[in-house]
C-alpha positions as CSV (number, residue, x, y, z in Angstrom):
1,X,-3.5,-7.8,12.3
2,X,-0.5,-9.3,14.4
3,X,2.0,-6.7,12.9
4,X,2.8,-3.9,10.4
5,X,3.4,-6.2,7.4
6,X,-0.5,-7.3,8.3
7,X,-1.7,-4.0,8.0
8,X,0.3,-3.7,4.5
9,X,-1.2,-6.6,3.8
10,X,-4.7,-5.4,4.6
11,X,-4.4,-2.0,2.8
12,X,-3.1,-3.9,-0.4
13,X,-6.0,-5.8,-0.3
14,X,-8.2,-3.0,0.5
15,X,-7.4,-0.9,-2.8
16,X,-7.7,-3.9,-5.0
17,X,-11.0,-4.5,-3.6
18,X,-12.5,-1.0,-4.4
19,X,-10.9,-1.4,-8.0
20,X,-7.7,0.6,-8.0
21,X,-5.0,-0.3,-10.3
22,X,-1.4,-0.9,-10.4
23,X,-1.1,-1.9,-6.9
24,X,1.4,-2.7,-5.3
25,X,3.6,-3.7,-2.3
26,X,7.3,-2.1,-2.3
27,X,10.0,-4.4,-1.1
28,X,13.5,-4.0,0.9
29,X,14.9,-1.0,2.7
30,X,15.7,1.3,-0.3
31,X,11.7,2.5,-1.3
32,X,11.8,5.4,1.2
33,X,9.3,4.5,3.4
34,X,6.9,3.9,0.4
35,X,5.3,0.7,1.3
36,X,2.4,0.5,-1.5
37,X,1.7,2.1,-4.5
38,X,-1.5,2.2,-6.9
39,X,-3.1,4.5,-9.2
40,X,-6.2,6.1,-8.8
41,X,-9.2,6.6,-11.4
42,X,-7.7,9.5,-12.8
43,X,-4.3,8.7,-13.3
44,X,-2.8,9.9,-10.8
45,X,-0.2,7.4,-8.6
46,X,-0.1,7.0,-5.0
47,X,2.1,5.9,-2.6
48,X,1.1,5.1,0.9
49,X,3.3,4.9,4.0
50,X,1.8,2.5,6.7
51,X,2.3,2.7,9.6
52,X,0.2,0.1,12.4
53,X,0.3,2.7,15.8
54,X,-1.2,1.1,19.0
């Protein structure tokens, strides 16, 4: 991963692959520092703030 937007990318992909639904990537500068969002077996919706820290 090259960049931030990779590790987005990654973690999108990562929560489809182990079967989470509604996922999704956030776009422009107005979601609040929510870059993703999916829901989780029981309902409940998530939002993850990535952040690629070297």
């Amino acid at each position: 991963m090259e960049n931030g937007s990779g590790f987005e990318l990654y973690l999108y992909r990562l929560l489809i692959e182990l079967g989470y639904s509604g996922v999704y990537k956030t776009i422009g500068s107005r979601d609040f520092g929510v870059d993703i969002v999916f829901t989780d077996p029981v309902g409940v919706e998530n939002v993850i703030q990535a952040k690629d820290i070297r």
